[in-house]
C-alpha positions in Angstrom: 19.4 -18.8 -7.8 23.2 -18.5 -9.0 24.0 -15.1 -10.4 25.7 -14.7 -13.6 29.1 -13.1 -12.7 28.6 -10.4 -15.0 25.5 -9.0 -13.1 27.4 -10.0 -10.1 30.3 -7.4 -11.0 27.3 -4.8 -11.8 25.8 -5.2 -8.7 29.4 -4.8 -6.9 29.7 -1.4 -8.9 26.4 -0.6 -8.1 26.8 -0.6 -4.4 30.5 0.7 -4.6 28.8 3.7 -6.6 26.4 4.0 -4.1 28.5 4.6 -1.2 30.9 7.0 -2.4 27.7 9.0 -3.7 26.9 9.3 0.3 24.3 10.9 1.7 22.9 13.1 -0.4 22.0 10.4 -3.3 22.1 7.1 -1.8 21.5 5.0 0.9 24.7 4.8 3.4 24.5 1.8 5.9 24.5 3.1 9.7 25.6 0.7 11.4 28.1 -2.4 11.7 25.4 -4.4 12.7 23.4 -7.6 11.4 20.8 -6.5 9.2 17.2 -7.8 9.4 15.4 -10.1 6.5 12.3 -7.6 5.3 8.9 -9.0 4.1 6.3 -6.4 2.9 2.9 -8.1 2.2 0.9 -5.7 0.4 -3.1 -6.1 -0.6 -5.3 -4.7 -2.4 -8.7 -2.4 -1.8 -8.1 -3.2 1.7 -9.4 -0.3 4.0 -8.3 -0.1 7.4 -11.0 -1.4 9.2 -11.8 -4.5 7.3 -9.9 -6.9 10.1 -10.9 -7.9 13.3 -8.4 -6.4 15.4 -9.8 -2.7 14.3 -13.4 -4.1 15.5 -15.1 -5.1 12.3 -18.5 -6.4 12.9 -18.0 -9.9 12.0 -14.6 -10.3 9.9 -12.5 -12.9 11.3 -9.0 -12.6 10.9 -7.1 -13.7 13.2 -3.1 -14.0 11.4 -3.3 -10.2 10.9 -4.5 -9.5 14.5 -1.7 -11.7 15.5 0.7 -8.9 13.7 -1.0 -6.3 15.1 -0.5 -8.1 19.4 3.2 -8.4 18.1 3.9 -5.3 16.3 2.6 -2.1 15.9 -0.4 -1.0 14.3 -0.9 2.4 12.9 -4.5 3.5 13.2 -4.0 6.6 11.2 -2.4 5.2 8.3 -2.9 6.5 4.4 -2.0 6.4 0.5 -1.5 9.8 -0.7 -3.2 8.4 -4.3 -5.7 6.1 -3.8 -5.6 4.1 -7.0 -3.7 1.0 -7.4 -0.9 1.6 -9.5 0.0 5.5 -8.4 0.2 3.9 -4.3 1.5 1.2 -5.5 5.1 3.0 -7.0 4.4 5.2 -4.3 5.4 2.0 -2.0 8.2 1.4 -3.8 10.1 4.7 -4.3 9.0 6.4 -1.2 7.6 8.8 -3.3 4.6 11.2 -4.5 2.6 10.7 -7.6 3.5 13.6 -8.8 6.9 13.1 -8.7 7.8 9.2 -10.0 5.7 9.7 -12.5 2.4 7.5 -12.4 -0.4 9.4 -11.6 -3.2 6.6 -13.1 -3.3 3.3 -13.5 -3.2 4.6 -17.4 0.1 6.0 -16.7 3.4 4.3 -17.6 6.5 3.0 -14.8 9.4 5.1 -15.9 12.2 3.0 -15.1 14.4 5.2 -13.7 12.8 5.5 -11.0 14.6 3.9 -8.0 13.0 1.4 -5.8 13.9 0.6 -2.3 14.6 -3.0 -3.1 17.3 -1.5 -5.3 18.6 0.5 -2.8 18.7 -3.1 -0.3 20.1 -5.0 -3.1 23.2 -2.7 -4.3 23.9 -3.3 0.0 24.0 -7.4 -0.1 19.7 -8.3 0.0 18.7 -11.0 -1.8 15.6 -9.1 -3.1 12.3 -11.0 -4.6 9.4 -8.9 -6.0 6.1 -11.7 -6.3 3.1 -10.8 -7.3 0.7 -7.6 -8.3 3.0 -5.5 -10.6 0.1 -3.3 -12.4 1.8 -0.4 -13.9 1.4 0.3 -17.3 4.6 0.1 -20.1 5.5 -2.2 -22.2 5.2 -5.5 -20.6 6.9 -6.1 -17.1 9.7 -4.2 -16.4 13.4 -5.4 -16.3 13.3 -4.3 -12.6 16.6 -3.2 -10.9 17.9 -4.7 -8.0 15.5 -8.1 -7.6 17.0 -11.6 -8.0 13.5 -12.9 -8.4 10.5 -11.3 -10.4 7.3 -12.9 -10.4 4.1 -11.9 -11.8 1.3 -11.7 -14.4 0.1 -9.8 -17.0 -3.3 -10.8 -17.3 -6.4 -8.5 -17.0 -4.3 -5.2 -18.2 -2.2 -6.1 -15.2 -5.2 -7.4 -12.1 -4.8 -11.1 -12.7 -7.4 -13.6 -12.0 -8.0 -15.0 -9.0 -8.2 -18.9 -10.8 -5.7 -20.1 -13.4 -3.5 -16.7 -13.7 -0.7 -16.9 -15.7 2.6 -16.0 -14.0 5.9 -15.0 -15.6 8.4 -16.5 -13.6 11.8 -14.5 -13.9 11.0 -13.8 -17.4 8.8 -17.1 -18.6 5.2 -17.1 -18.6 3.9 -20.2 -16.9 0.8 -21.7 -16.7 -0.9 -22.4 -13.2 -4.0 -24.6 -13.9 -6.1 -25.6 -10.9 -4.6 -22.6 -8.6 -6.1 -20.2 -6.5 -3.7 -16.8 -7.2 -3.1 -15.5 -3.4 -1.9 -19.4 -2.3 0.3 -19.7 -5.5 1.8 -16.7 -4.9 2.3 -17.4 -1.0 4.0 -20.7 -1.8 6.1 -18.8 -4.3 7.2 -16.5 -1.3 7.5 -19.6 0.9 9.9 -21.5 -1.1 11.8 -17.8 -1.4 12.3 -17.2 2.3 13.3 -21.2 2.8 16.4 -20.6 0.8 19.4 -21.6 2.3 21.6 -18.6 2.2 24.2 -16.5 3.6 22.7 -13.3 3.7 19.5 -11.2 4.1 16.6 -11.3 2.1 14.0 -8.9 1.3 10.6 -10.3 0.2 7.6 -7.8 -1.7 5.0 -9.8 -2.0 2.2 -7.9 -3.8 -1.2 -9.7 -4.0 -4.2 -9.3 -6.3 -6.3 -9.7 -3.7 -9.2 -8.4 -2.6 -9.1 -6.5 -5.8 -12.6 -6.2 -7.6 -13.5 -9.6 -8.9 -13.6 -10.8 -5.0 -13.3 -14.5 -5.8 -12.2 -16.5 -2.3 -11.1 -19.9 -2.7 -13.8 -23.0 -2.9 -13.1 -23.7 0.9 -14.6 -20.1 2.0 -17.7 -19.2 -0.8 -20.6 -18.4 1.4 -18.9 -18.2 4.4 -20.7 -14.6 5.3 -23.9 -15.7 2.9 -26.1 -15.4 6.2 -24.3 -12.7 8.5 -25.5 -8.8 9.2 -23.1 -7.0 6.8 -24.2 -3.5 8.8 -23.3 -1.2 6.0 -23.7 1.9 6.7 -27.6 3.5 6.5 -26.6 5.8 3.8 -26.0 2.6 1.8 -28.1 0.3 -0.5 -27.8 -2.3 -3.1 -28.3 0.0 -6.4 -25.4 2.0 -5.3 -23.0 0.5 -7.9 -25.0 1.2 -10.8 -25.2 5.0 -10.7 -22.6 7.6 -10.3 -20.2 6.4 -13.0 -19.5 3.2 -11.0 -20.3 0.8 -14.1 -17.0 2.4 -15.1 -15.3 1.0 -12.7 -16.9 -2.8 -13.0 -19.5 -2.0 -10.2 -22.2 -4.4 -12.1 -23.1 -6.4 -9.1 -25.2 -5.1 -6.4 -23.5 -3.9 -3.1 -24.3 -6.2 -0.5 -23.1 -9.1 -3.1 -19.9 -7.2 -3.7 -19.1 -6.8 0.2 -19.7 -10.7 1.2 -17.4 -12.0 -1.7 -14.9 -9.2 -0.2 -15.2 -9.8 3.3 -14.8 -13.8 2.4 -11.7 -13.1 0.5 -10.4 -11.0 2.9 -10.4 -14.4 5.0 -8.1 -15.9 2.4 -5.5 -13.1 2.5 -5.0 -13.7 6.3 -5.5 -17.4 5.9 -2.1 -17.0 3.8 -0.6 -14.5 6.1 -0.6 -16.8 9.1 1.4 -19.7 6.5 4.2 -16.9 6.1 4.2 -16.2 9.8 4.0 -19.7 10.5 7.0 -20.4 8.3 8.9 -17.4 9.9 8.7 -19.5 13.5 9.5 -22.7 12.2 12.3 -21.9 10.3 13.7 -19.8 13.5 13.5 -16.3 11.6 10.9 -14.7 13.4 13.1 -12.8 15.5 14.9 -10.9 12.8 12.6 -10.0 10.3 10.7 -7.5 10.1 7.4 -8.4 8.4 4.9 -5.4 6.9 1.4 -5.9 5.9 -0.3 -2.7 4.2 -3.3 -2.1 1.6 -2.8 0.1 -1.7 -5.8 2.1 -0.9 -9.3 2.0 0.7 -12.7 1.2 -0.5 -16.3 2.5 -0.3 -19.2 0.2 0.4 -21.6 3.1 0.4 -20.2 5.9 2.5 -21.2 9.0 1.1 -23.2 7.0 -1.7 -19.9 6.2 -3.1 -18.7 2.4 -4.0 -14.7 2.2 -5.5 -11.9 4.8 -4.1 -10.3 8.0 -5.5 -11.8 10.4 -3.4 -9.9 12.3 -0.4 -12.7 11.0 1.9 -11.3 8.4 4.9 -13.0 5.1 3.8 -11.2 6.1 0.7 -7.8 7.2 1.6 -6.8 5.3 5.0 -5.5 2.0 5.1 -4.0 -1.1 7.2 -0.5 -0.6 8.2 0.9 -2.8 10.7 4.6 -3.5 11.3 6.3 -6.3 13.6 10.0 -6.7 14.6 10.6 -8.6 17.5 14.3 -7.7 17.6 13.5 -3.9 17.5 9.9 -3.2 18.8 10.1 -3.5 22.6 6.1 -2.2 23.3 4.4 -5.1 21.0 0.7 -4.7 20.9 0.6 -1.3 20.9 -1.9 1.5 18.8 0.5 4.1 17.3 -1.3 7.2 16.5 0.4 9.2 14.6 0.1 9.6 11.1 2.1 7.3 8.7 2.0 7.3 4.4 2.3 4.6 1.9 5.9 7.0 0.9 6.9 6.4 4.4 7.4 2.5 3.9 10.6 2.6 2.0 12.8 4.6 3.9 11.8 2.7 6.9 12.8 0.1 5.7 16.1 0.9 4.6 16.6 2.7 7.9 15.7 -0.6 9.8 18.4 -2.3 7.3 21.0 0.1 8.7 20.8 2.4 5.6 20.0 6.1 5.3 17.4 7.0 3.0 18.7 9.3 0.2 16.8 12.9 -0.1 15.1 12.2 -3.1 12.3 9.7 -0.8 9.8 12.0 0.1 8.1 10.6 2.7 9.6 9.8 6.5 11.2 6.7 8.6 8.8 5.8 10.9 11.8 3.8 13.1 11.4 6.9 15.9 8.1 5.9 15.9 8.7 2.3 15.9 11.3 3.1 19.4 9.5 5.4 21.4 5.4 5.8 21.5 6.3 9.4 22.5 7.4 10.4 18.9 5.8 13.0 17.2 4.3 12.6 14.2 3.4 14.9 11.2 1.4 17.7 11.9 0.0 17.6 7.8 0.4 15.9 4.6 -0.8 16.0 1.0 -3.4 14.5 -1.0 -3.2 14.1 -4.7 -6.1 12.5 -7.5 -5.4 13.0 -10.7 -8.3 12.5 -13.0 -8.8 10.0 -16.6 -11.6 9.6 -18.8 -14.0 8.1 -18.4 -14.1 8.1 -14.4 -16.2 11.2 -13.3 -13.7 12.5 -10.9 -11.7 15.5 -11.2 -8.0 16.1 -10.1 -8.0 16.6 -6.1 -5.7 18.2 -3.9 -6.5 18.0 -0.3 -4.5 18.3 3.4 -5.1 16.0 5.8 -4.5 17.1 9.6 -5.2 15.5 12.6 -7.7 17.8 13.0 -9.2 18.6 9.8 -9.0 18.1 6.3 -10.0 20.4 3.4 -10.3 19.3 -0.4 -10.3 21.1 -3.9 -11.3 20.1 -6.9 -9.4 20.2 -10.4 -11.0 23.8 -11.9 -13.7 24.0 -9.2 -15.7 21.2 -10.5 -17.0 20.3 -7.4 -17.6 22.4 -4.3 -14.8 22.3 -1.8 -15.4 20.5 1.6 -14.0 20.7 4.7 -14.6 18.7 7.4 -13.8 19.0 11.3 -12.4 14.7 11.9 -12.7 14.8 15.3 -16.6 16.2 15.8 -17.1 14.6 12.5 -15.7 11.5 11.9 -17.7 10.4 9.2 -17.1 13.4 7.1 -20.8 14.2 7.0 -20.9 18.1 6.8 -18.9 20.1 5.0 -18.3 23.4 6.8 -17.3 25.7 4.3 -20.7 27.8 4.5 -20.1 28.1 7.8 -18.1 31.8 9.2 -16.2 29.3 11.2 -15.2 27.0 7.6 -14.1 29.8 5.7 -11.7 30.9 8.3 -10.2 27.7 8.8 -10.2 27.2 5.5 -8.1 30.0 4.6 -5.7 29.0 7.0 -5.6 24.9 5.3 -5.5 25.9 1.9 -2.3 28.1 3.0 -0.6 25.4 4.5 -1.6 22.8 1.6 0.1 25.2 -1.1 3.1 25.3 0.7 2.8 21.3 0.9 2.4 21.3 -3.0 5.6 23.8 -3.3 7.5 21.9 -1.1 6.7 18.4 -2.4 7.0 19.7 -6.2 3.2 19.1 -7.0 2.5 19.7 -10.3 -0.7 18.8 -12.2 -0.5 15.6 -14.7 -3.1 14.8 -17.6 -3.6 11.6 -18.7 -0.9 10.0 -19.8 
């Protein structure tokens, strides 16, 4: 799209003003060298074991396993919200809840905030931003930094899966007769067919498998007959007690999880048309491409159904990342521990850019190079609570080892839990003379997380 040559001169300003700010409060690039085109496909309710390549019982997807033999897949991957709209600007600013400001989906986008496609444009990307938006203000945002700004409004923000509106750069369009993740992946398509003389950066933010779970005509029923093997503390009725009506939980489980396990199909059906594209059009080679959830889901674990809570069905998510030009070891399992903040300084360090200070989370290039990389040792988990959902405010630590949770005014017991005898997060060993001590220890090290990230406790906005 032709750029007025106002906002052309802006933008020039915008980048001068950038580099003479230097390190200390704005991206600097590293190196004289060409930078990579970026595409970060992000989904949503999708927990890290709902694909085939992390050994789901009968999911079939075989585009994302495809990322996953060329790329790097991070086992131990996690949101440090688990709610759409607080990961979701967590994503784009690199930063905690606490700290850009949206703490619920309830919870305006303040506008200051910077987002790495701002950093990437003010450096020469041509930047698009298509798709799930859902952060509360007063209509879309006029987002900083992105050439091309697609998405929809409908449903406080979700969309529809049929017939969703889109506002195309500003103008709200009609889509009759289309299935939202395909419109939105041939809205990316045509993006990153451009013809253009410089590199792009592509967000590309579905609805789906968002609540609703809607797959296309082509894939209704396609898991009507298969063994779901939920797990036994599981059962239909699940989703009409606990406060999950609150939530739209007014279908019974096993329902739910077939209509998401077939629209998880789509998503990956549409994955492989953007990795397809990448080949034919000869780009593969130099772009990175990042596929991520915005949280986790329940499907009965711990008699639960939705997300919020610190527990790993909850909290952990997909996170896969392929650069052919860069990753030399494709195919391989990283285990170290990687955050939804960590996404957007990697990125701009893989552009050749150094993150400014005020990210909060950590490149996960070293990683990327060398499988020999340490990873964090420890990293914070914040809920913050709104009516009516029966959930208080959280704060929890995550380890490799361990994690131990604490509940907004003690209105819930806190848990600890040992991962690695305990994987399933089935006893809570705080009664234990063992707990306690370990405890004491955790909750030490999680209130120096909370000092050093600046946690401070938000009420509903």
């Amino acid at each position: 799209m032709t750029i007025p040559s106002g906002r052309f001169c802006f933008r020039a300003l915008l980048a001068v003003g950038l580099a003479a700010a230097s390190l200390a409060a704005g991206p600097v690039r590293a190196a004289d060298t060409a930078p990579p085109n970026i595409i970060f496909i992000l989904t949503d309710d999708h927990r890290w074991d709902a694909l085939s390549a992390m050994g789901h019982p009968f999911l079939e997807t075989p585009n994302l396993d495809r990322l996953a033999d060329e790329g790097i897949l991070f086992e131990s991957a996690f949101v440090t919200t688990s709610l759409c709209s607080p990961s979701r600007a967590s994503f784009l600013t690199g930063q905690y809840a606490h700290t850009h400001g949206v703490v619920t989906n309830h919870t305006p986008w303040d506008n200051r905030n910077v987002t790495f496609l701002e950093h990437l444009n003010a450096a020469g990307y041509e930047t698009a931003f298509i798709g799930k938006w859902h952060m509360p203000g007063d209509g879309l945002p006029d987002l900083r930094g992105v050439d091309r700004f697609v998405s929809f409004t409908r449903e406080g923000g979700q969309g529809v899966y049929y017939d969703c509106p889109l506002i195309i750069d500003g103008v709200e369009t009609e889509r009759p007769g289309r299935y939202i993740t395909e419109d939105l992946t041939d809205l990316a398509l045509d993006f990153i067919s451009k013809k253009r003389h410089k590199p792009f950066c592509l967000y590309l933010s579905h609805k789906a498998v968002h609540f609703g779970f809607r797959p296309p005509p082509h894939l209704k029923g396609h898991y009507r007959d298969v063994d779901l093997a939920l797990p036994p503390e599981s059962d239909p009725w699940i989703t009409y007690t606990n406060g999950h009506p609150f939530v739209g939980a007014i279908f019974p489980m096993d329902l739910l999880y077939r209509h998401y396990c077939e629209t998880v199909v789509s998503v990956d059906e549409q994955v492989g048309r953007i990795l397809d594209a990448l080949d034919t059009g000869g780009l593969a080679e130099n772009t990175v491409v990042v596929y991520a959830g915005d949280n986790g889901h329940f499907w009965g674990e711990h008699g639960l159904y939705d997300k919020r809570l610190a527990y790993e069905e909850s909290i952990r998510i997909p996170f896969i990342v392929r650069y052919p030009g860069r990753i030399r070891d494709p195919g391989r399992r990283a285990l170290q521990m990687a955050l939804n903040i960590d996404l957007a300084p990697t990125l701009l360090e893989l552009a050749g850019l150094t993150p400014p200070d005020t990210m909060q989370g950590r490149s996960l290039v070293p990683v990327l190079e060398n499988a020999a990389t340490s990873g964090r040792s420890a990293w914070l988990y914040e809920h913050f609570p709104v009516f009516p959902i029966p959930i208080p405010g959280i704060t929890a630590i995550r380890t490799e080892h361990f994690k131990y949770v604490e509940y907004q005014n003690n209105l819930r017991p806190r848990e600890l839990f040992d991962l690695q005898a305990d994987p399933r997060e089935m006893t809570n060993l705080m009664d234990t003379p063992e707990g306690a001590a370990q405890a004491d220890a955790l909750k030490q090290e999680l209130e120096r997380l909370k000092k050093k990230t600046g946690y401070r406790f938000h009420t509903q906005g």
